[in-house]
N, C-alpha and C positions, 0 to 999 in steps of 0.2 A: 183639745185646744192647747197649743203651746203657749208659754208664761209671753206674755205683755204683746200678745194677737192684738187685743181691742184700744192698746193704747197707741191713739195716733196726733193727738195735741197736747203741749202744754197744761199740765194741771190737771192732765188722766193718773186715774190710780185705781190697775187693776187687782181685784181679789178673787182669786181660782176664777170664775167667770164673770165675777160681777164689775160693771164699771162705774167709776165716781169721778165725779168733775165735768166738764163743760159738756153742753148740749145732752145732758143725761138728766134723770131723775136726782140724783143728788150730790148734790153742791157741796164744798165746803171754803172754809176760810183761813184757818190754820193747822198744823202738820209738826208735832215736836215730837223729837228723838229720834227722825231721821236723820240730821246732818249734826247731832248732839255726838260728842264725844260718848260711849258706852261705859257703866259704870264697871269697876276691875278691883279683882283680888289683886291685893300685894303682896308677894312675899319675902318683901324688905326684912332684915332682923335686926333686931337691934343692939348700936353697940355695948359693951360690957366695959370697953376701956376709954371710951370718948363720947361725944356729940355723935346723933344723927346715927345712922342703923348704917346696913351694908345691903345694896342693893339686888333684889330677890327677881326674879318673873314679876311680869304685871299679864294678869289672865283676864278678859274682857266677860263681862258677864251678859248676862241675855240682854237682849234691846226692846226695850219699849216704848211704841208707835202710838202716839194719838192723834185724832183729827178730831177736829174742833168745831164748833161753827157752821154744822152743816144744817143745810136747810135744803128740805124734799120739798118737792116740787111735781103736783099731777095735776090730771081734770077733774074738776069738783067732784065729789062724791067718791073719789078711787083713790084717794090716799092711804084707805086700811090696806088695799091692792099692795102697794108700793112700800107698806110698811112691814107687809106679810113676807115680799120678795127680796129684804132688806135681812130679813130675819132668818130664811131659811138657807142665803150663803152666808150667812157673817155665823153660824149657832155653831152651839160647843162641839169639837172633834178634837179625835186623838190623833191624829197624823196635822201637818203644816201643811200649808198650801203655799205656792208662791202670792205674794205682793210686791208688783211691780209699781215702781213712780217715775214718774217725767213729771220735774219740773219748770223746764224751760228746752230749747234748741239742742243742748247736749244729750247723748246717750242715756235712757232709762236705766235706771238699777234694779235689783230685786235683792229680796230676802225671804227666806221661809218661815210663814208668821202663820200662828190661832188667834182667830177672835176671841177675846176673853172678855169683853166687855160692849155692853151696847146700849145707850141710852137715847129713848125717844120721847121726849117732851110729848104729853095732851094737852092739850088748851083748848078750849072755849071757843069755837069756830073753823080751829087750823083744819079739822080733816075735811068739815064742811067745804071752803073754799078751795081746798087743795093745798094749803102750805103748811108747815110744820117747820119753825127756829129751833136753833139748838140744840139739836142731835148731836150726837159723840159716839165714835166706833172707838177700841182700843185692842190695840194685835201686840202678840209679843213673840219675838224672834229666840228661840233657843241660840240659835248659831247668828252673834250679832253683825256678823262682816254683811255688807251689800257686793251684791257681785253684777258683774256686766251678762245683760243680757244671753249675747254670744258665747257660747261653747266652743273652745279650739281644743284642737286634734294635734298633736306631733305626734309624726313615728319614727322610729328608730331600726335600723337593722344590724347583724354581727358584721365587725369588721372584716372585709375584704380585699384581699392584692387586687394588686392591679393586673392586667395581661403584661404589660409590659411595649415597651419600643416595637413596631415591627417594619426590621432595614427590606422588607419586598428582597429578600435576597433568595427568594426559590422563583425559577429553575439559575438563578446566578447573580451574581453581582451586577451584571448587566441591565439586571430590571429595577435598579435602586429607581426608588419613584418620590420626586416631591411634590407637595410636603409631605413628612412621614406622618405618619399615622401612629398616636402616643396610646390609642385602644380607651376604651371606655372609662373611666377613673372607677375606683373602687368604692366598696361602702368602707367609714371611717368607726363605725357605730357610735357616733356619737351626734346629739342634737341637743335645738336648743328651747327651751320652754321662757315664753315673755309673760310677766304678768305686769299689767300696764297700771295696777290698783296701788294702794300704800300698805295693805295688809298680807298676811301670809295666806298663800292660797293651799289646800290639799287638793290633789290630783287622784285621781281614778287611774291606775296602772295595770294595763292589759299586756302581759307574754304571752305570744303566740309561738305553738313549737313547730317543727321538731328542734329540740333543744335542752338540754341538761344543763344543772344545775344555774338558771339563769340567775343576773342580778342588772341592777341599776344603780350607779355612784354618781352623786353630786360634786363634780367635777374639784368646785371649788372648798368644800368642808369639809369631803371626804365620805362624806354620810349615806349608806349603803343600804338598797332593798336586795336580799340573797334570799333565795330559795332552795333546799337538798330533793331536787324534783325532776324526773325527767318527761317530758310534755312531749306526747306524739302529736303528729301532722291537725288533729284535727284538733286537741288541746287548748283551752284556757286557761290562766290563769289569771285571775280577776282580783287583787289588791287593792281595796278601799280606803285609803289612809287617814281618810276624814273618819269613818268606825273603826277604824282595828282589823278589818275581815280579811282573812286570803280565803280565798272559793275558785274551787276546779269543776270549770263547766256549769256554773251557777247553781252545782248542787250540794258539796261535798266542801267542808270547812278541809284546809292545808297549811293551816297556820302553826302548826307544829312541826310543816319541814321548814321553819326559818333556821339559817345558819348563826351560828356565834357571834358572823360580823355583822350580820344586820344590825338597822338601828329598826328602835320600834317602830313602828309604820302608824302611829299620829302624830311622829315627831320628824315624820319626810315630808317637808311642806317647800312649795317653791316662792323666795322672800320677792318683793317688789323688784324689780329689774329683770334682767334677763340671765337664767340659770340654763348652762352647760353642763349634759350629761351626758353619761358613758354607757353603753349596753353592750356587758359581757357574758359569757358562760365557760362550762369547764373548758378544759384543753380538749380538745380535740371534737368541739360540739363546733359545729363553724357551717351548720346547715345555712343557704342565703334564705331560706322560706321563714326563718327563725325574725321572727320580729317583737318590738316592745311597743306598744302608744300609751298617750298621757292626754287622758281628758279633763279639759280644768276651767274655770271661769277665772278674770280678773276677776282679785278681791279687794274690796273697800273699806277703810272704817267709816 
């Protein structure tokens, strides 16, 4: 099941499969540290010769989600049911799941969050009748950005000439033909990646060969993914920038053919707006099958 299938109103918030909020088993009522600023390391220093420090990185630390105020809701007699199937998707695990939220008309966000907390009030009748107040679920995001549902794709190809003018001058000048024909425009290798969020997104960067010594330059800072590799026809290269990983063919680490000018690849992120990039390779690599794509979500704080 793809992240936020089940959510289709207002006040749905999916977790790996489970759904919460209207016309479901459970309810809630409040939702903090979703639209909370996330709490961040500083690395302001301070000064030696005046007032006030010199300003450092601010690095966003994990996010933590609570919902508040829930109340389940079955057919008498089957609320341990509902309490049991409450339990066995929210229970402790080592890998995240998505949590998706809509809360209102605009686009749902997500983030990759563990249940790490889960409290369900007993009382004196609640299971009998079917209700249960004041439940609380608590998730906490490692990676605290929210991102847009939507996965976009740009690709990129090496730079191509053009054909050129063609004056229709065979079998003579006789056959000049308008309008001329300027031939197909070329590839320029370069494209553009939007993120539509206020956060820096990391992208997924696939080379596809035939192609040596590929790289990717951010147009505008300069800032370079290069690899000393040469990728046959059938070849990946698969660059994770959000872990650190190069992998060839999803089996074999190749993060040791990075070149001198690369920058490290968790500090190749594409910022808020729309970033212009270049896909080149050595001299004389200029295969047209040689392509780059960049898989990324808008990011959110």
């Amino acid at each position: 099941m793809a992240a936020g299938d089940l959510v289709t109103l207002p006040g749905h918030i999916q977790f790996g499969e489970l759904l919460l909020g209207p016309h479901t088993v459970y309810g809630w009522s409040t939702l903090t540290g979703w639209e909370d600023t996330p709490g961040n390391d500083s690395g302001n220093v301070n000064r030696s010769d005046g007032h006030g420090s010199y300003p450092g990185r601010l690095l966003a630390q994990a996010r933590t989600i609570t919902l508040d105020g829930m109340v389940l809701r079955s057919d008498p007699g089957r609320m341990g049911a509902a309490v049991r199937a409450l339990s066995v998707a929210t229970a402790l695990r080592d890998d995240e799941l998505p949590l998706v939220v809509r809360l209102d008309d605009a686009e749902p966000l997500l983030v990759f969050a563990r249940c790490i907390r889960q409290a369900i009030p007993v009382a004196t009748g609640g299971y009998a009748v079917g209700v249960v107040k004041g439940a609380a679920l608590q998730f906490e995001a490692t990676d605290p950005r929210r991102y847009s549902l939507a996965e976009q794709v740009v690709e990129a190809r090496l730079p191509q000439s053009e054909p050129g003018l063609d004056w229709h001058l065979d079998p003579g000048p006789e056959c000049l033909d308008w309008p001329l024909d300027f031939g197909a425009p070329g590839s320029t290798g370069t494209v553009a990646a939007l993120n539509e969020g206020s956060a820096p997104a990391h992208p997924l960067v696939v080379f596809r060969g035939p192609v040596e010594r590929p790289s990717l330059t951010n147009i505008a800072t300069g800032d370079m993914l290069e690899y000393d590799i040469a990728l046959a026809p059938d070849d990946e290269l698969v660059v994770d920038t959000n872990a650190g990983t190069v992998t060839l063919n999803s089996t074999a680490s190749r993060l040791y053919t990075v070149s001198n000018r690369s920058a490290p690849e968790q500090s190749f992120t594409l910022p808020p707006g729309s970033t212009q990039l270049a896909f080149r390779a050595a001299p004389g690599s200029s295969d047209p099958r040689a392509s780059v794509a960049l898989r990324y979500r808008s990011a959110h704080w």
